[in-house]
ChimeraX commands (.cxc) that place a marker at each C-alpha (Angstrom):
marker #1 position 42.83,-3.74,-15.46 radius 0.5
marker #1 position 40.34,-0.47,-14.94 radius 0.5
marker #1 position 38.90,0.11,-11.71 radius 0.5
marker #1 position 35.72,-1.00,-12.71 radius 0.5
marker #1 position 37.04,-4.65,-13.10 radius 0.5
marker #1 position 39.24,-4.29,-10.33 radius 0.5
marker #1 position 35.96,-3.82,-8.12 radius 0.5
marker #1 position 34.02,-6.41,-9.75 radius 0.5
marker #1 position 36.93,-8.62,-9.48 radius 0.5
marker #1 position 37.47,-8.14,-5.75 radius 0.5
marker #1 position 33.75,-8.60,-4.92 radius 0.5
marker #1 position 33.08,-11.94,-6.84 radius 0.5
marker #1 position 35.91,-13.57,-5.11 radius 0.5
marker #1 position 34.93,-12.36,-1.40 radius 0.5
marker #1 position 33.87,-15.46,0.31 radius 0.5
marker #1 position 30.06,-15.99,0.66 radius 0.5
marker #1 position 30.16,-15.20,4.50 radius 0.5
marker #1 position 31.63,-11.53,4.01 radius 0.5
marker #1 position 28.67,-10.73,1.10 radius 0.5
marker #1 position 25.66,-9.71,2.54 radius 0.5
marker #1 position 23.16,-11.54,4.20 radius 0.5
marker #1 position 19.62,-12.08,3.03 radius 0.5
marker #1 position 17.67,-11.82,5.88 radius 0.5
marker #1 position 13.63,-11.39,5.00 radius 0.5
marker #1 position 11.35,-10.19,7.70 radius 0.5
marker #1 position 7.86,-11.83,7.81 radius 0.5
marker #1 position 4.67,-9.80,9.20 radius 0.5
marker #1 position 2.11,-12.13,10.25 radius 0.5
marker #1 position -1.29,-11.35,10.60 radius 0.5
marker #1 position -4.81,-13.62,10.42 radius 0.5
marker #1 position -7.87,-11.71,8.63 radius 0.5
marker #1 position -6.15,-12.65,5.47 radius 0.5
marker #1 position -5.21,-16.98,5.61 radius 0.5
marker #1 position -7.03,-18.83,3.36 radius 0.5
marker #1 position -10.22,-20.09,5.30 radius 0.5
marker #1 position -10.26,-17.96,7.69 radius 0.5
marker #1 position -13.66,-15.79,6.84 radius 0.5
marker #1 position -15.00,-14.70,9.90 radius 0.5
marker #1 position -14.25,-12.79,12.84 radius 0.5
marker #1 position -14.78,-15.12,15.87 radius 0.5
marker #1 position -12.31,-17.66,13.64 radius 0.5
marker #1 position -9.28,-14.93,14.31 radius 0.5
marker #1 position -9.30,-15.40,17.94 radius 0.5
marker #1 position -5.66,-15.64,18.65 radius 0.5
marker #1 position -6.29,-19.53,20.66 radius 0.5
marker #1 position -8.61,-20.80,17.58 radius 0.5
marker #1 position -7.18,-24.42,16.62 radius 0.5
marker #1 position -8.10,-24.32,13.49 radius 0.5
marker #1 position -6.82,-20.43,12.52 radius 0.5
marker #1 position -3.64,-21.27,14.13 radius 0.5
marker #1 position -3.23,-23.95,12.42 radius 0.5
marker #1 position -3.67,-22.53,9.03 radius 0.5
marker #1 position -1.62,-19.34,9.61 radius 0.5
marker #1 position 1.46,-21.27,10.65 radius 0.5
marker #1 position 1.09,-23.61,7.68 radius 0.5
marker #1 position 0.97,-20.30,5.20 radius 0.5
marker #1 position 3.98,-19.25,7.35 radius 0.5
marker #1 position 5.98,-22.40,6.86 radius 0.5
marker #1 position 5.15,-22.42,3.53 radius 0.5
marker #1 position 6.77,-18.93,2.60 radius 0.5
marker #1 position 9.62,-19.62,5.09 radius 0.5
marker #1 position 10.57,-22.73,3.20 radius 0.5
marker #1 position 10.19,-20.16,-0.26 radius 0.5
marker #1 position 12.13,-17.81,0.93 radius 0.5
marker #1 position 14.92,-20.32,1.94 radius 0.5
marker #1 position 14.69,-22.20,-1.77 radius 0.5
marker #1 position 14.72,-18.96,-3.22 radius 0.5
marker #1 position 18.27,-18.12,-1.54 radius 0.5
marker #1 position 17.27,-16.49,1.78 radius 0.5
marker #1 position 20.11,-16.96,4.74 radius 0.5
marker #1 position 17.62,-16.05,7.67 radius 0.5
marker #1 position 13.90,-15.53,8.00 radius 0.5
marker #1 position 12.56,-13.43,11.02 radius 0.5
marker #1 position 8.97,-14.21,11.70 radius 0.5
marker #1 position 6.80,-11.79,13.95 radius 0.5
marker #1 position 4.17,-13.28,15.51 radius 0.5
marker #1 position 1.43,-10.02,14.44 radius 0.5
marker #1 position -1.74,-11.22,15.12 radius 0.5
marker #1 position -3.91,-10.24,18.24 radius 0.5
marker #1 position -1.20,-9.11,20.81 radius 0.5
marker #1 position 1.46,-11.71,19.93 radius 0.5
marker #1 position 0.13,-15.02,20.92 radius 0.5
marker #1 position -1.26,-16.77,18.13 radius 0.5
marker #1 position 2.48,-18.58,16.99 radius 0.5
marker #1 position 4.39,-21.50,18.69 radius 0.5
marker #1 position 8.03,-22.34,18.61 radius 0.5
marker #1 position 6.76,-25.92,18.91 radius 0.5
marker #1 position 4.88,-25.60,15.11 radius 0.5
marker #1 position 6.90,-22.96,13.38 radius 0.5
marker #1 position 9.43,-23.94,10.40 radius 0.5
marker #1 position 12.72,-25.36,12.06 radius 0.5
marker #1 position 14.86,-23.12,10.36 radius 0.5
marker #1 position 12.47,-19.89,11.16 radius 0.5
marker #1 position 13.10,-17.42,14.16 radius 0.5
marker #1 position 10.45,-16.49,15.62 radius 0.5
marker #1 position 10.01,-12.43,17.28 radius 0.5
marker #1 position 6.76,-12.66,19.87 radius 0.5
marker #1 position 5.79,-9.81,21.67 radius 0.5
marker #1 position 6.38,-5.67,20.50 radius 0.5
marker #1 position 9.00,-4.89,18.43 radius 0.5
marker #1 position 9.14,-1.81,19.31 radius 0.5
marker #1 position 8.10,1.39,16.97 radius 0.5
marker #1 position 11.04,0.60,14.06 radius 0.5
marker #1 position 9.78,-2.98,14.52 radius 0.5
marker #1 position 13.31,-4.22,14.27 radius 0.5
marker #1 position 14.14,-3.07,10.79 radius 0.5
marker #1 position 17.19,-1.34,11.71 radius 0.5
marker #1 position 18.61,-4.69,11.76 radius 0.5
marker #1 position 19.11,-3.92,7.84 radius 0.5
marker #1 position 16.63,-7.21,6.36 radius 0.5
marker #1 position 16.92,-7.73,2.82 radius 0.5
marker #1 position 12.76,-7.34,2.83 radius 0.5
marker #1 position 10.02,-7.44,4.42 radius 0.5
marker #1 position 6.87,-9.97,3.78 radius 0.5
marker #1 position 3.25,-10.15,4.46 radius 0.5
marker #1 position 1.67,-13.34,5.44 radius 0.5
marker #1 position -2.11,-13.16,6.02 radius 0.5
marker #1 position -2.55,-9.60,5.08 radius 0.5
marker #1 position -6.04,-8.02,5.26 radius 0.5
marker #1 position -7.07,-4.66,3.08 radius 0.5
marker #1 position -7.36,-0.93,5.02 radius 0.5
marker #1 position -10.32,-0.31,6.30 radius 0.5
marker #1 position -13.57,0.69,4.24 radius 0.5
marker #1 position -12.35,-1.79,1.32 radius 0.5
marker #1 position -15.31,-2.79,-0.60 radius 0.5
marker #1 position -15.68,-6.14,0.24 radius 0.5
marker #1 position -12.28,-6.63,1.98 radius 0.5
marker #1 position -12.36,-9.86,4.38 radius 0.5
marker #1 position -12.48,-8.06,7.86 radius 0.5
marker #1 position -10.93,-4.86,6.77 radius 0.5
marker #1 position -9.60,-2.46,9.23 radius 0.5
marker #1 position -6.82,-0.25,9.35 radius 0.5
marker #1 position -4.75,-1.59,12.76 radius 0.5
marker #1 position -7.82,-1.47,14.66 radius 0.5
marker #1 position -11.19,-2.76,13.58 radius 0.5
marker #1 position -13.01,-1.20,17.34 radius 0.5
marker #1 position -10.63,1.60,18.13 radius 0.5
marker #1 position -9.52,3.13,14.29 radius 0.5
marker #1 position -12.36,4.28,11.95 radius 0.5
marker #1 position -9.59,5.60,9.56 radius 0.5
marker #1 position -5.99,6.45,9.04 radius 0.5
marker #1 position -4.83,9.10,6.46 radius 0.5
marker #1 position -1.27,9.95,5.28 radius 0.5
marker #1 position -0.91,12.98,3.82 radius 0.5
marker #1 position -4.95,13.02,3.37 radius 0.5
marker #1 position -5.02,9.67,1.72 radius 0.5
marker #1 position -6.21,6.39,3.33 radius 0.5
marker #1 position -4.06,4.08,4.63 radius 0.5
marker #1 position -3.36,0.69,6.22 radius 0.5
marker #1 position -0.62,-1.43,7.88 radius 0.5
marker #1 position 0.56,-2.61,4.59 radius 0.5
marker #1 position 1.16,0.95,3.04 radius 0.5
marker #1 position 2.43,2.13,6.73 radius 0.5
marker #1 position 4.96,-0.36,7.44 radius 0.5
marker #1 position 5.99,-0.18,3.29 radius 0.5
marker #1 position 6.63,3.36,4.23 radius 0.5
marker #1 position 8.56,2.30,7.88 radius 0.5
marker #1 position 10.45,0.05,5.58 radius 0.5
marker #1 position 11.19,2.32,2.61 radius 0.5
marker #1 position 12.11,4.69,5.49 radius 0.5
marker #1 position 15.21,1.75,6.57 radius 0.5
marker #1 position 15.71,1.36,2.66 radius 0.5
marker #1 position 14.51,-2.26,2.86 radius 0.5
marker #1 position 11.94,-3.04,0.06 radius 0.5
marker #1 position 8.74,-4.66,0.88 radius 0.5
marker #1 position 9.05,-8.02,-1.77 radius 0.5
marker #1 position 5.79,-10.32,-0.82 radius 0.5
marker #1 position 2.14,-10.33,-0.07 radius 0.5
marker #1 position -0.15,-12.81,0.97 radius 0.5
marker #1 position -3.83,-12.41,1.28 radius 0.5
marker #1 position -7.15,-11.85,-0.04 radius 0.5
marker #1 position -7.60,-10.40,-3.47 radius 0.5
marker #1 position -8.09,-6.79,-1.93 radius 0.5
marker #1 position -5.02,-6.76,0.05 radius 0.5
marker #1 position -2.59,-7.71,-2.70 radius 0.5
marker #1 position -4.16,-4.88,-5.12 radius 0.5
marker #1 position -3.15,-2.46,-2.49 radius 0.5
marker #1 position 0.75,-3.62,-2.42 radius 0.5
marker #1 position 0.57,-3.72,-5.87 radius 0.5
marker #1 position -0.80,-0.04,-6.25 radius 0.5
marker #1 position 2.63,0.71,-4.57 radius 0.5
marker #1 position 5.06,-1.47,-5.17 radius 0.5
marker #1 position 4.00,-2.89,-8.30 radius 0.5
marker #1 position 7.06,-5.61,-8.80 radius 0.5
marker #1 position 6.67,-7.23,-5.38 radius 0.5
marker #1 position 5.31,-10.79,-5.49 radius 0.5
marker #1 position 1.61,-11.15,-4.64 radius 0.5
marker #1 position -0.46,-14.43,-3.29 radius 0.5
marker #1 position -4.29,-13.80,-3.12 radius 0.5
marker #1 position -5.50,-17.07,-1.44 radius 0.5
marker #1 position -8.98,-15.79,-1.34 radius 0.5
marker #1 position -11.51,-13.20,-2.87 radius 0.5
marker #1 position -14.43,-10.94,-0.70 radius 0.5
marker #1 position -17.93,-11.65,-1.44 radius 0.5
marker #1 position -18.68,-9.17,1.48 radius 0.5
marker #1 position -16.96,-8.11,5.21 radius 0.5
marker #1 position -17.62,-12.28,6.56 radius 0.5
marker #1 position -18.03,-13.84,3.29 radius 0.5
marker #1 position -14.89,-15.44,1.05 radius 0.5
marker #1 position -14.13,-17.71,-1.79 radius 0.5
marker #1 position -11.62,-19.40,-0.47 radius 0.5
marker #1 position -8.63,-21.85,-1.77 radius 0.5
marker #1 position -7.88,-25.30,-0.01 radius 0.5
marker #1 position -5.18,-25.05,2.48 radius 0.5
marker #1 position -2.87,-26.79,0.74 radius 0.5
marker #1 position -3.50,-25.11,-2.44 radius 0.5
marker #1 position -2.73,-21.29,-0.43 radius 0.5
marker #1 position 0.41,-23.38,0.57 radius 0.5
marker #1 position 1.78,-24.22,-2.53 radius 0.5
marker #1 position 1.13,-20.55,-4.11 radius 0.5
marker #1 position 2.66,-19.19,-1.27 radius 0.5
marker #1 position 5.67,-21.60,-0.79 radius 0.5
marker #1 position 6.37,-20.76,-5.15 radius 0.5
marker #1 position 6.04,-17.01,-4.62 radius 0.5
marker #1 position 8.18,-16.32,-1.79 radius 0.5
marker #1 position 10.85,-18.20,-3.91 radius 0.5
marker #1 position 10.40,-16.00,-6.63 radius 0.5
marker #1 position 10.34,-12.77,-3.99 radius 0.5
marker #1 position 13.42,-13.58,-2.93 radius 0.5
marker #1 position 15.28,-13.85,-6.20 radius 0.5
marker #1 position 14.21,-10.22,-7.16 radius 0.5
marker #1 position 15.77,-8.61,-4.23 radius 0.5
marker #1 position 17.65,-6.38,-5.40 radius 0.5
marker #1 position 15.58,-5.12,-8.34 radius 0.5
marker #1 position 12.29,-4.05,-6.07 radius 0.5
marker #1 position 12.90,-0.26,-4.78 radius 0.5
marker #1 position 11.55,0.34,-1.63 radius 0.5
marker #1 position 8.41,2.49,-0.99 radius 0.5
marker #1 position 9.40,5.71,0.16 radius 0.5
marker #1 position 6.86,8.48,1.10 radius 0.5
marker #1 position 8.68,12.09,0.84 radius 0.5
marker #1 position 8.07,14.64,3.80 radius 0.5
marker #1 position 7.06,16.51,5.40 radius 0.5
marker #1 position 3.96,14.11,6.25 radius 0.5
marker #1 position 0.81,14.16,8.11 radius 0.5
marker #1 position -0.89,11.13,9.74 radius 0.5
marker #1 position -4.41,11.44,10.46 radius 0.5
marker #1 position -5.89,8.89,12.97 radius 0.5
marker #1 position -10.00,8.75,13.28 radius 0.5
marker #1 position -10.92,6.73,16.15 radius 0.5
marker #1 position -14.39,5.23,16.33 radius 0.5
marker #1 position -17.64,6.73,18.35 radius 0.5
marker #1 position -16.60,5.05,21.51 radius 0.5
marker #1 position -13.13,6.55,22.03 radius 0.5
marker #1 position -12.80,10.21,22.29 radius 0.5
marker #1 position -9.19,11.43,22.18 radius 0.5
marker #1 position -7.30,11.49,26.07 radius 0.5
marker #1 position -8.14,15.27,27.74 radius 0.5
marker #1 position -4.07,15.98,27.09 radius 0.5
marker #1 position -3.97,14.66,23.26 radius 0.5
marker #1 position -2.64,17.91,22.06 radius 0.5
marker #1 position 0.07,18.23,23.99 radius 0.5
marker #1 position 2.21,15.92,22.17 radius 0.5
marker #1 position 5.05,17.32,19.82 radius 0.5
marker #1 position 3.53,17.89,16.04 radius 0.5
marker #1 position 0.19,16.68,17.26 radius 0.5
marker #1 position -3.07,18.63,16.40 radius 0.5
marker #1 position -6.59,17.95,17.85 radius 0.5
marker #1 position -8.65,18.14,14.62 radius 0.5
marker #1 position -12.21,16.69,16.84 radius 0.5
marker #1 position -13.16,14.65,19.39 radius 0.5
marker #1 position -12.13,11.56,17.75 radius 0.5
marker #1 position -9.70,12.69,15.47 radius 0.5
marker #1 position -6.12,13.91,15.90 radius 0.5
marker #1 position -3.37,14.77,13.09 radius 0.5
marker #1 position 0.45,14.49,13.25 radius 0.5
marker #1 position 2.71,16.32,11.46 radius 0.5
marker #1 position 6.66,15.48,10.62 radius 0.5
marker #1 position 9.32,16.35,8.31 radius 0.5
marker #1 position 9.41,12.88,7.32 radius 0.5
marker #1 position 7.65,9.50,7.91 radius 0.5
marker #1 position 10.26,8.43,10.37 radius 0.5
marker #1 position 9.44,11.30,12.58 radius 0.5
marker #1 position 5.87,11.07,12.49 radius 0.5
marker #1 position 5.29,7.51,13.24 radius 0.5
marker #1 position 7.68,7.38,16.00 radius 0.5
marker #1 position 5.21,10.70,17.59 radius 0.5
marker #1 position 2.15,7.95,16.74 radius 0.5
marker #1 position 3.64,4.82,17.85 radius 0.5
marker #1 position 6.27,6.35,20.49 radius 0.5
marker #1 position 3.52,8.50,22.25 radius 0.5
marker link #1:1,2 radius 0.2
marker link #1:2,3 radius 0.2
marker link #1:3,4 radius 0.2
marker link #1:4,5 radius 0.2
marker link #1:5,6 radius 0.2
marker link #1:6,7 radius 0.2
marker link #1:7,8 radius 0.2
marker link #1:8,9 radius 0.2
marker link #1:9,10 radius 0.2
marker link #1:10,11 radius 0.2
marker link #1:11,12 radius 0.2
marker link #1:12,13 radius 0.2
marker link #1:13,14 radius 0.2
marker link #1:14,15 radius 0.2
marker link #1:15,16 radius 0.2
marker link #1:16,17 radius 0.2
marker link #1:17,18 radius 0.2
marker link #1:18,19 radius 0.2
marker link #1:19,20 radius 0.2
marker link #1:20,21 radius 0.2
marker link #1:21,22 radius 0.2
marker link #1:22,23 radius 0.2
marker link #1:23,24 radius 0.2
marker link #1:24,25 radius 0.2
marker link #1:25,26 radius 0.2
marker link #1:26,27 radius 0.2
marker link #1:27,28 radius 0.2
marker link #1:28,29 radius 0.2
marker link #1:29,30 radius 0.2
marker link #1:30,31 radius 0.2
marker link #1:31,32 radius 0.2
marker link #1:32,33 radius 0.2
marker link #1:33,34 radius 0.2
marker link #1:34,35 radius 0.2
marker link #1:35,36 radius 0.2
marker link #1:36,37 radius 0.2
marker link #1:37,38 radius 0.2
marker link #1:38,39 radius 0.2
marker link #1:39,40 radius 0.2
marker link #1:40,41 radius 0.2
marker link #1:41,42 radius 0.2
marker link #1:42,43 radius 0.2
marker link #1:43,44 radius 0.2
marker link #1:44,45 radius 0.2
marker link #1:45,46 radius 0.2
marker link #1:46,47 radius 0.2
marker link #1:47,48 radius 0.2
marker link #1:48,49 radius 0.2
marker link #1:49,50 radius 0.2
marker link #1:50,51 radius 0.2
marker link #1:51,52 radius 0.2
marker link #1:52,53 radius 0.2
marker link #1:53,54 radius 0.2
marker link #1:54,55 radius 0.2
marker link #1:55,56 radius 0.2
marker link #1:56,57 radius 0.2
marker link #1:57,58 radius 0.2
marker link #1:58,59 radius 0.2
marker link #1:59,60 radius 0.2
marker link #1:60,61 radius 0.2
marker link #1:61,62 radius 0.2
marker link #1:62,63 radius 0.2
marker link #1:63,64 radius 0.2
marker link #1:64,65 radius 0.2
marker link #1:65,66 radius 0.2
marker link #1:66,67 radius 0.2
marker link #1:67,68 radius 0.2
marker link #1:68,69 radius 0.2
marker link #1:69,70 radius 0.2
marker link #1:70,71 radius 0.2
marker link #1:71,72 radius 0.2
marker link #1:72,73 radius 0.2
marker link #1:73,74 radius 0.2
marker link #1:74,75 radius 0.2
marker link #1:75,76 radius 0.2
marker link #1:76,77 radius 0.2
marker link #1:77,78 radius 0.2
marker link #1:78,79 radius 0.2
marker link #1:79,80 radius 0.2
marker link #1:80,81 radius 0.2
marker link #1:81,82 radius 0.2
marker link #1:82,83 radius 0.2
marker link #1:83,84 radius 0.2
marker link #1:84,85 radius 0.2
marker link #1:85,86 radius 0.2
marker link #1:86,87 radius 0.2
marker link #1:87,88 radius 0.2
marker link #1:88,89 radius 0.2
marker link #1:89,90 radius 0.2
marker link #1:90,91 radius 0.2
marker link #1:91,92 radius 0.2
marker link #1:92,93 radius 0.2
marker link #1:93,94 radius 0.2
marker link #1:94,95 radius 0.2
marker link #1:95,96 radius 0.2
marker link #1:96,97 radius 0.2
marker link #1:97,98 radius 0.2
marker link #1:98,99 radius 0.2
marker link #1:99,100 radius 0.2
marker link #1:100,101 radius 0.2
marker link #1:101,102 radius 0.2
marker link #1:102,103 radius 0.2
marker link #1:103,104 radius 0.2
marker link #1:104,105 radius 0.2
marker link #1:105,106 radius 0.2
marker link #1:106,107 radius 0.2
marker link #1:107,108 radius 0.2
marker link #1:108,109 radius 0.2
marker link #1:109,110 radius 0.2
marker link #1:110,111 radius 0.2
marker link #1:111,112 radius 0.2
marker link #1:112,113 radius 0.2
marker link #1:113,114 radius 0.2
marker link #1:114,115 radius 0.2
marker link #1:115,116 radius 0.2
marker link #1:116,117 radius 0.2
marker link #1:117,118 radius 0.2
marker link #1:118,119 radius 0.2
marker link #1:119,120 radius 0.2
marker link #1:120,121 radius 0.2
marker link #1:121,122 radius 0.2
marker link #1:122,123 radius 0.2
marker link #1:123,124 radius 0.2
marker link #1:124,125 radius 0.2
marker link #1:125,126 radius 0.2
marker link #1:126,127 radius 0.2
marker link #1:127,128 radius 0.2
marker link #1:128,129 radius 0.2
marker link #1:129,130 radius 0.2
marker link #1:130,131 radius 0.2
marker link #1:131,132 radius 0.2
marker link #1:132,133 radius 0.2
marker link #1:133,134 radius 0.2
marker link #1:134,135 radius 0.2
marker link #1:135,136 radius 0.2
marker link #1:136,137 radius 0.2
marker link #1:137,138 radius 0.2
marker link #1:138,139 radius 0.2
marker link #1:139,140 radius 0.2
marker link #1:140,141 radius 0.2
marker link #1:141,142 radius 0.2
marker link #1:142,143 radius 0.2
marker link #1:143,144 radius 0.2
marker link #1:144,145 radius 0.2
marker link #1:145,146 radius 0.2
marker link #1:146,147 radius 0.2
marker link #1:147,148 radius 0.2
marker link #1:148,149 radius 0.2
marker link #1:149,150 radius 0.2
marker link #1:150,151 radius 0.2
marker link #1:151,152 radius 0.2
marker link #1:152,153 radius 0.2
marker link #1:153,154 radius 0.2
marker link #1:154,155 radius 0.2
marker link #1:155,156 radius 0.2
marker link #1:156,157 radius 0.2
marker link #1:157,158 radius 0.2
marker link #1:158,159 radius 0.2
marker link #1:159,160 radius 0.2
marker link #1:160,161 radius 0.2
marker link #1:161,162 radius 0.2
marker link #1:162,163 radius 0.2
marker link #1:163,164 radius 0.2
marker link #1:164,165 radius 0.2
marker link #1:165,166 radius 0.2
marker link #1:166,167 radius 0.2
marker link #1:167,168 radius 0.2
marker link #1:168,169 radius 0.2
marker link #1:169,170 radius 0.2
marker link #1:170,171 radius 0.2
marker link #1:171,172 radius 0.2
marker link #1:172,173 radius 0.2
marker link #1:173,174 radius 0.2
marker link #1:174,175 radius 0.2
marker link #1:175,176 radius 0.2
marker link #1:176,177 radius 0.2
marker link #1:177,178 radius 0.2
marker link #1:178,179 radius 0.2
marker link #1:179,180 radius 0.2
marker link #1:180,181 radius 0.2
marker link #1:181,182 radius 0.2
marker link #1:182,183 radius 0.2
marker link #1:183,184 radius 0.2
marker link #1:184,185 radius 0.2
marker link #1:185,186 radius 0.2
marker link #1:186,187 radius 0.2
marker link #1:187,188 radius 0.2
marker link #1:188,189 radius 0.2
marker link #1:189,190 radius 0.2
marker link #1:190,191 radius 0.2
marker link #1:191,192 radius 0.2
marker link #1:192,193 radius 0.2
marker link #1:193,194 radius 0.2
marker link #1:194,195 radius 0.2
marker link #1:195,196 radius 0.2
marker link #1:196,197 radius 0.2
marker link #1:197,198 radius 0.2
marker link #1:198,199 radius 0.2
marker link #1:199,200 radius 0.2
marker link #1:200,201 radius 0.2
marker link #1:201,202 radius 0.2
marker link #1:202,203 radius 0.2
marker link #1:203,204 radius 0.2
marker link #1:204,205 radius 0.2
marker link #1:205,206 radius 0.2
marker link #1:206,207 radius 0.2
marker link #1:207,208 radius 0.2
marker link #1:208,209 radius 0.2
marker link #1:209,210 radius 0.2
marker link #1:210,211 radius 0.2
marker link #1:211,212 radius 0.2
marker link #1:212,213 radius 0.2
marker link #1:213,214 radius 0.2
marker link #1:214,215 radius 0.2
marker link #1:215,216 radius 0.2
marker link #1:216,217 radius 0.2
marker link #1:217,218 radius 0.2
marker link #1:218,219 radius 0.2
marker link #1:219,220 radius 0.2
marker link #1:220,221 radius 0.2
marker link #1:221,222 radius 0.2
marker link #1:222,223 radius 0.2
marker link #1:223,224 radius 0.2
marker link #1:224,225 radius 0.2
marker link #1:225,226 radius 0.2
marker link #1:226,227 radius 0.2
marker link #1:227,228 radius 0.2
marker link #1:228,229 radius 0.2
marker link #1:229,230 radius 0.2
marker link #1:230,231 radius 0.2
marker link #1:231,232 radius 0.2
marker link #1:232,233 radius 0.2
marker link #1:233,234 radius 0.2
marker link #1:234,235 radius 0.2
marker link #1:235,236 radius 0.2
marker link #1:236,237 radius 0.2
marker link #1:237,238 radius 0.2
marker link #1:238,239 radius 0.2
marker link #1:239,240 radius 0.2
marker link #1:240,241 radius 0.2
marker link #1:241,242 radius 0.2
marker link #1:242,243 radius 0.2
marker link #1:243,244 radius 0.2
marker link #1:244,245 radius 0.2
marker link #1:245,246 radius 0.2
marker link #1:246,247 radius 0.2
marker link #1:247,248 radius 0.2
marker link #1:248,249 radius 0.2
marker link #1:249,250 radius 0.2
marker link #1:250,251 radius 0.2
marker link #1:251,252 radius 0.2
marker link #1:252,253 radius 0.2
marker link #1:253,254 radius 0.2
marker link #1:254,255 radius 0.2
marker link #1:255,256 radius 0.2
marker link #1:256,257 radius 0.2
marker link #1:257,258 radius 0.2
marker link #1:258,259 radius 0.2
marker link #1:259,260 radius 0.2
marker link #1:260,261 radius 0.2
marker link #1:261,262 radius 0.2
marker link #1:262,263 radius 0.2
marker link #1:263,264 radius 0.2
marker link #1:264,265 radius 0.2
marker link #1:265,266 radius 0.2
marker link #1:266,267 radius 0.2
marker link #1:267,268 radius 0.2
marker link #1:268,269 radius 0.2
marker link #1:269,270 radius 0.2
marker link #1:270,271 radius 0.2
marker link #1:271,272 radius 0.2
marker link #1:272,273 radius 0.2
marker link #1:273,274 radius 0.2
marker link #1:274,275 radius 0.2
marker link #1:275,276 radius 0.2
marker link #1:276,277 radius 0.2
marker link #1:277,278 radius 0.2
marker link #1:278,279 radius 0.2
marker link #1:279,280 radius 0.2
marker link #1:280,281 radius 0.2
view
């Protein structure tokens, strides 16, 4: 026997609980759940916003489980953490509320990372509610002198782990800008822009089922999606909006530059190292 089969030999007979675990990670936001169309409806205690967010969330959880997933961790996103219940949330979900901290927990080695409710980066062309992290604080954020979002920054905090980011849910915009980096991950546009507040928008139950059939299929490609990497050294550029000039001591920080009042640029050999002098500042 060569050493090839010997190795494939001794691996297909290891007992399921000594193979790795599939463990997805699940981003929630609001801006992008089908109905939800304007801003005052993303209020963190809306009835109506909740309820359609956790039923997107269910319905990927219980994809993601048909499709072979052994654990699903879902972070409650949205609005400082208080928008999800453990009352409402899938049975077999766990459920992360409150700051996860700059690596957002990825060092626990998931098998990927998904979007539910996903919204475009900010100045998208009718986008539903685009912003990059911060519709009143962020005007924009640049990597590397290109605009950015949260989807292509936590791809990158991801792809930074080696965990590949494998699903998308949203409106139209938001899934064209996962695919224009990670073109084999699965993709569920629930809605379309007509403009910043107005959407064409598919039944709840309808977002469900698209959801619930693509998060099966995400799953089942892990393992043949590559994770988004972005190569240092990198800069991030954060532009913050006419009402918030940059603290007196912004410079100070390690690899930070003051580029103008509103506007200050970090610099890293690698994405790691930059985000954590953002996010760990």
């Amino acid at each position: 026997m060569t050493y090839r089969w010997l190795v494939f030999f001794l691996l297909s007979s290891l007992p399921a609980s000594a193979q790795a675990r599939k463990s997805i990670f699940v981003i929630t936001d609001a801006e992008g759940v089908a109905g939800v169309c304007r801003q005052d409806q993303t209020d963190p205690k809306d009835a109506e916003m909740r309820q359609l967010l956790t039923g997107e969330i269910n319905a990927a959880v219980e994809g993601f489980f048909n499709g072979g997933a052994d654990e699903v961790v879902v972070w409650d996103g949205h609005d400082g953490s208080q928008t999800l219940s453990a009352l409402t949330i899938h049975p077999r979900a766990k459920l992360i509320i409150g700051n996860p901290g700059v690596g957002m927990t990825l060092e626990r080695g998931y098998a990927g990372v998904a979007f539910i409710g996903q919204h475009p980066k900010a100045n998208v062309r009718a986008g539903i509610m685009a912003h990059s992290y911060s519709s009143l604080g962020i005007q924009n954020m640049l990597i590397n002198g290109q605009p950015v979002g949260e989807t292509e920054t936590n791809a990158a905090l991801a792809g930074w782990f080696n965990t590949p980011v494998i699903f998308l849910s949203g409106d139209r915009a938001a899934t064209e800008e996962l695919r224009a980096i990670v073109p084999q991950a699965e993709l569920a546009a629930v809605k379309e822009g007509l403009g910043r507040y107005t959407c064409l928008s598919m039944s709840a139950q309808a977002a469900r089922e698209l959801i619930r059939d693509r998060a099966t299929a995400a799953v089942k490609k892990i393992g043949q999606i590559r994770p988004y990497k972005i190569e240092g050294p990198v800069t991030l550029q954060i532009e913050y909006t006419t009402r918030n000039s940059l603290p007196i001591d912004a410079g100070l920080v390690s690899g930070a530059e003051v580029v103008d009042d509103r506007t200050i640029r970090y610099r890293g050999k690698d994405f790691w190292e930059v985000w954590k002098r953002y996010r760990g500042r």
